[in-house]
N, C-alpha and C positions, 0 to 999 in steps of 0.2 A: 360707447361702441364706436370703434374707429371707423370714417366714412372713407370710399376710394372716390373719384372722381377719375372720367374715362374721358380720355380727349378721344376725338375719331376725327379723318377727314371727310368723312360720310356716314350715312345711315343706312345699313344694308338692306333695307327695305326700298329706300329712292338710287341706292348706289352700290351694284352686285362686286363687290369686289371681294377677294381673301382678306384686305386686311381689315375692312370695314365690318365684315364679319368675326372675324380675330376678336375683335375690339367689344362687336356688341357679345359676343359668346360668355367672357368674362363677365360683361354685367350681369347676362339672363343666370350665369352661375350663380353668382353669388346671392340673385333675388330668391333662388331654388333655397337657399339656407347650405349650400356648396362650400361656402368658405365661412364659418364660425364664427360669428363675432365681428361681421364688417356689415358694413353699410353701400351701397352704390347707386351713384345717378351717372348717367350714360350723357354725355354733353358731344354732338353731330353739329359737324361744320355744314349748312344746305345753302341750296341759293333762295331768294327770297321769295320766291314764291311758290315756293316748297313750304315755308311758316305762314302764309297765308293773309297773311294783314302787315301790316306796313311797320309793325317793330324789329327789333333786330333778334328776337327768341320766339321761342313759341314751343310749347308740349305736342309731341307727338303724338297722332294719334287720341289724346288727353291723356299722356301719361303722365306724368307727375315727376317721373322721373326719365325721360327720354328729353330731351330737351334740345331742338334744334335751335342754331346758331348763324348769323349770316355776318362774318368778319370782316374787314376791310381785305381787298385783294392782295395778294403778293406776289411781286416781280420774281420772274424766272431764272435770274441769275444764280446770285446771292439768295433766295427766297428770304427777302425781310420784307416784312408787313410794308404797303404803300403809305397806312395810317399807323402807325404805331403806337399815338397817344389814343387814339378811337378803341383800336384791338385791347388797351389795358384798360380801358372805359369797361368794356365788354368783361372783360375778364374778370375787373374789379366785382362787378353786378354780380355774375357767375360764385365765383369766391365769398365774398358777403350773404348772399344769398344760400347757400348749402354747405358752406366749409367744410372744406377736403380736410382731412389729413394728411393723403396722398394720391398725387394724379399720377396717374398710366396716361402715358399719350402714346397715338402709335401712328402719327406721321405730323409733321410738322407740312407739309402740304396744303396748300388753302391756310393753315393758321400763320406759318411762317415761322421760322428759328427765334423768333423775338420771347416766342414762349418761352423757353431757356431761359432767358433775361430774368420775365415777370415772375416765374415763378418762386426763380431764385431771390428776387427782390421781397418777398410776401413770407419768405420762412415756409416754403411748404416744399417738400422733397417731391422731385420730380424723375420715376422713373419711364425710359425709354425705349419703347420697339422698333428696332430696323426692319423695316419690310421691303430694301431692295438697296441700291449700290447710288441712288439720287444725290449722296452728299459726298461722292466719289466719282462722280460720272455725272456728266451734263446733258449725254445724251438718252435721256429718258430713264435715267438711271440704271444702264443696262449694262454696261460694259462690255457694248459691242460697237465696233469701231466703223466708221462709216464704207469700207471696203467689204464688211459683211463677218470680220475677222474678228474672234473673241478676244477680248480685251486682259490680259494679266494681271497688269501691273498698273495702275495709271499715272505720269506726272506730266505736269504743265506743259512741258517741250511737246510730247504725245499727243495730248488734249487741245492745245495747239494745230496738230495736223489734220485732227478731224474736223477742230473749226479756223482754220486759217483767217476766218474776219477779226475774231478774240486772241489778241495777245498771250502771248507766255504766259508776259507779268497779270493778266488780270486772273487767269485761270491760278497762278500763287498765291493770288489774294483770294478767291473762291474759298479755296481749300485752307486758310488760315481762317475764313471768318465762318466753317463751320467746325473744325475743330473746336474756335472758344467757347460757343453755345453749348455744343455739345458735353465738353470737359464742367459744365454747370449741373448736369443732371446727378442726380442722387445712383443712377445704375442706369447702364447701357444693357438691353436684353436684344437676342438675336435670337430664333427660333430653329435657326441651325449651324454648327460648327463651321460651315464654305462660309457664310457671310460674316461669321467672328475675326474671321482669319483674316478675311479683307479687309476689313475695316481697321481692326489693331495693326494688320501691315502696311497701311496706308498713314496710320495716326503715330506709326513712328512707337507705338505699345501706352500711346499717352491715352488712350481710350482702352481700358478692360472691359470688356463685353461678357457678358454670360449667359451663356446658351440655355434657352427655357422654348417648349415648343409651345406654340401659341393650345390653346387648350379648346374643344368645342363642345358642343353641348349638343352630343348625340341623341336626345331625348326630341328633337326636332324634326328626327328624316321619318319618315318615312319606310315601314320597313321591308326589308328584299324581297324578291321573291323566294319560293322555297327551291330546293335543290332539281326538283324533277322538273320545275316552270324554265328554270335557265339553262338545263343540260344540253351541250350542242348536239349532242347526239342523237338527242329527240326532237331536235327543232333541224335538224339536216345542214343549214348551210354555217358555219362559224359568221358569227356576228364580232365587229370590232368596234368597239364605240370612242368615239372623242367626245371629251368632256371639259369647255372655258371660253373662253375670250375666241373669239375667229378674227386674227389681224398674223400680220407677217409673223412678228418674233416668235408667236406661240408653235409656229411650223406647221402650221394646217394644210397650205403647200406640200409639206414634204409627205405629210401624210395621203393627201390624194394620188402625189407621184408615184408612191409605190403601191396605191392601190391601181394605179394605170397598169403600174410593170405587173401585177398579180393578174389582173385580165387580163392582159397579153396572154399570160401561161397559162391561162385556163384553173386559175387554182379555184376551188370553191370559197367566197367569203360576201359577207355584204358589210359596207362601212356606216354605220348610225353616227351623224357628225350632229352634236348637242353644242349650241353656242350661241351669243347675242354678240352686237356692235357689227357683224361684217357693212352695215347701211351707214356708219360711220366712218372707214374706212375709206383709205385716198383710193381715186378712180382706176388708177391701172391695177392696184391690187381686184376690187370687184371684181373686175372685169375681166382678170385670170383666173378668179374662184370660179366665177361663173362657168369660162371655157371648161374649165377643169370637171366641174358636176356635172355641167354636158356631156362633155366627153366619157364620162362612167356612165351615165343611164343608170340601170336597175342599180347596178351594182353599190351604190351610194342612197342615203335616206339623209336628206337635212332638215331636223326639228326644229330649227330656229334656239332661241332661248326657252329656260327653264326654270324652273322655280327649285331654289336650294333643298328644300327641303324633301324633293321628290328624286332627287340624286342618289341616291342607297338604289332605289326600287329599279332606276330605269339601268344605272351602271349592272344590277343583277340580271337585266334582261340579253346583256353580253357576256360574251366569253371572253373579251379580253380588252383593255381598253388602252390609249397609246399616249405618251406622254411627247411628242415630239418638237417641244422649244429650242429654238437656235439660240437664246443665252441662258446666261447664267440660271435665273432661277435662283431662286430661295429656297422657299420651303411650301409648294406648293399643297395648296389646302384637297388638292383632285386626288394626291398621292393618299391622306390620311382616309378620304372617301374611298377608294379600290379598295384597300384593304380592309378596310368593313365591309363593304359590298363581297370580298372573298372573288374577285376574280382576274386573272394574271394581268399583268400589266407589263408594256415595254416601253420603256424610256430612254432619252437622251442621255448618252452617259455622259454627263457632267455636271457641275457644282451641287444645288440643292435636291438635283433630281436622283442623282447618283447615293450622296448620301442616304435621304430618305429612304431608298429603295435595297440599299445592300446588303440588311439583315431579312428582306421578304423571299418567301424561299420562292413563289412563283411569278419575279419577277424577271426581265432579261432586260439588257443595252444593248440599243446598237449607235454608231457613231454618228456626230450629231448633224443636222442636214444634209445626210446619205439617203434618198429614197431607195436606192438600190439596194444598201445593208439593213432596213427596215424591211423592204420588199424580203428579200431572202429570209428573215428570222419569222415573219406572219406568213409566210409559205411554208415554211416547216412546221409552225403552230396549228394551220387551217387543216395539213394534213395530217397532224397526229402524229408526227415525230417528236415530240415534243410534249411531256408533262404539261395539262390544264388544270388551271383552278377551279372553271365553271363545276359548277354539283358541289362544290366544297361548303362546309359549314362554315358563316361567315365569323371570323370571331370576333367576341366579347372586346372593344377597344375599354370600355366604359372604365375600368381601371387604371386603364393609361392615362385616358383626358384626367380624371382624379389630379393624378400622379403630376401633372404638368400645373393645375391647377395651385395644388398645394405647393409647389416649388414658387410661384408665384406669390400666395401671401405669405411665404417666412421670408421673401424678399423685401416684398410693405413692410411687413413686422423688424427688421433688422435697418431700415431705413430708418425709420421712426428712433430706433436706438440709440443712432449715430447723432452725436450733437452739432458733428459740421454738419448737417444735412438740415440744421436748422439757424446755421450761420445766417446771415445777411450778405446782400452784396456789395460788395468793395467794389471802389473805383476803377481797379485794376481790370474786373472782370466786365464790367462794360463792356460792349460789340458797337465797334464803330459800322457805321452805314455808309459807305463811299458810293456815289453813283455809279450807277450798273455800265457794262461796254453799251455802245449803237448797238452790236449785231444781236444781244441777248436780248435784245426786248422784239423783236422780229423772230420766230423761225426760221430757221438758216434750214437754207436749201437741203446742206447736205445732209439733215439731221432726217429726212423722208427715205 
């Protein structure tokens, strides 16, 4: 019986993120008996005193098969391991210890690009998840340019203007030393078509990526309320909910703006804002949330954080909920929640949100960091001009996640077929480690 092995850069238990979830979803599948004939141990990058005792592993939990991991750091440029012979120490234990057939890794984050290397060195096919533009963009991997302006296209001359302390030529090198890691993997996976396209138009086509949505394991929420608990029309005021992250990019700003312009108008609506981290967040941002929830009063409810798996229930308690990120986006895991939950959604029209969203028939765009054109289309919604999802019967995803799931192991499976994928590594593909620029090891001003 063939084993998978799940690299993560977190454990979405200690670390709420999409992709850390992404990551563990796949394991808890396949323990269900989900995928036929596989085996899975789940291996979490934490910090050390999160394992609890002074090794560098530890089972979660006691699980047997969760197994958190505490790597040597890696520098923010290039991300390559600071210890590279330590991190294949680790890797080696890991490896010996449960032999993969095949690892899924889904960030290279915290473990560092060197994984490429090791695994290619050990004969074990290494397939890969992008969960964002980091190996294209230095700026938080967002491809948003430090003027506020979405980013296209990126090359080094570019990449250069938004950090003027790093050379052209180091940002060339950047960008050659993950290409070759990269070009090491048994399969590049992307979860949506916007980030395939970037990436293969960045890689010059020397990267083929194949679009697989990350799969979840709906068996976990939580479930909605029924049609007559969420109808707005028996509950009088339209509720709008936000559901992630409360920091700039995600556009939770924009979203208060135009619930300002809706109180101005008098329109009826109240805003339910669901999110952790704003206490992490740089000081003048606070400190405009805060003006901002002020300045709404009633009109605004802020729950703080929430627990994933109570997301179905509380999204069904809105009538609509709003997706308003100023970049790119992937493939937002809030989008695959709305529509279980069965209630409208308005998004940023662009990259992963756009996509996700164009076959859902109750969902709308409006243009991205406009609270004004936001304002306008939740003014139409709260008055009933406008087709509601609320009362709708949520549907059945449980098919789909299937669907994605199995696209997933005839990938393992066809990995495994291929006998380059259990080549050895040649001289050739070695990744040199050149010292990183000054300004990357400091945050650079202008990256806030």
């Amino acid at each position: 019986m063939p084993r998978l092995m799940i690299l993560s850069h977190g454990h979405p238990a200690l670390s709420h993120g999409g992709a850390e979830m992404a990551a563990f979803a796949i394991h808890s599948l396949v323990k269900q008996g989900k995928m036929p004939g596989w085996n899975s141990i789940f291996v979490a990058r934490a910090d050390r005193q999160h394992i609890g005792h002074d090794g560098d592993f530890g089972a979660f939990r006691r699980n047997p098969d969760e197994i958190l991991v505490a790597p040597p750091a890696v520098e923010p440029f290039f991300f390559h391991s600071f210890d590279p012979s330590r991190l294949f120490a680790l890797l080696d234990e890991l490896v010996d210890r449960f032999k993969p057939d095949v690892v899924h890794a889904h960030h290279f984050s915290f473990w560092g690009t060197d994984i490429f290397e090791y695994f290619k060195a050990r004969n074990i096919p290494l397939v890969f998840t992008l969960h964002e533009y980091i190996s294209i963009c230095h700026r938080f991997g967002q491809m948003l340019k430090v003027n506020g302006r979405l980013c296209h296209r990126s090359s080094p001359v570019e990449c250069n203007q938004c950090f003027p302390d790093i050379s052209s030529g180091f940002f060339f090198l950047r960008d050659e030393l993950f290409l070759k890691p990269l070009r090491l993997a048994s399969a590049v996976v992307s979860p949506s078509q916007f980030l395939a396209q970037r990436v293969e138009t960045w890689s010059g086509g020397s990267i083929p990526v194949r679009v697989i949505e990350n799969p979840r394991d709906v068996s976990v929420y939580e479930p909605p309320h029924n049609a007559s608990t969420h109808d707005s029309a028996g509950r009088g005021i339209p509720q709008i909910g936000y559901f992630g992250q409360i920091n700039h990019f995600k556009g939770t700003e924009v979203l208060l703006d135009a619930a300002a312009i809706l109180k101005s108008r008098g329109a009826p609506f109240r805003v339910r804002l669901f999110g952790a981290n704003l206490n992490i967040q740089e000081s003048a941002f606070r400190e405009r949330m805060t003006a901002k929830l002020e300045a709404l009063g009633d009109c605004v409810e802020f729950f703080g954080p929430y627990q994933n798996e109570t997301v179905i229930r509380l999204m069904s308690g809105c009538d609509a909920i709003v997706i308003p990120s100023i970049w790119w986006e992937n493939s937002p895991v809030v989008i695959q929640e709305a529509i279980q939950a069965g209630v409208s959604v308005f998004g940023s029209r662009l990259g992963g949100i756009e996509e996700k969203l164009q076959s859902y028939p109750h969902a709308e765009f409006f243009e991205p960091g406009s609270a004004i054109d936001l304002a306008e289309k939740l003014q139409a919604f709260c008055l009933n001009e406008r087709s509601q999802a609320s009362g709708q019967i949520a549907p059945d995803v449980s098919q789909g996640e299937m669907a994605h799931l199995s696209a997933l192991a005839h990938l393992y499976e066809s990995t495994l077929a291929v006998p380059e994928n259990r080549a050895s590594l040649d001289e050739s593909q070695i990744v040199a480690r050149p010292r990183r620029p000054a300004a990357a090891s400091r945050r650079n001003a202008l990256q806030k």
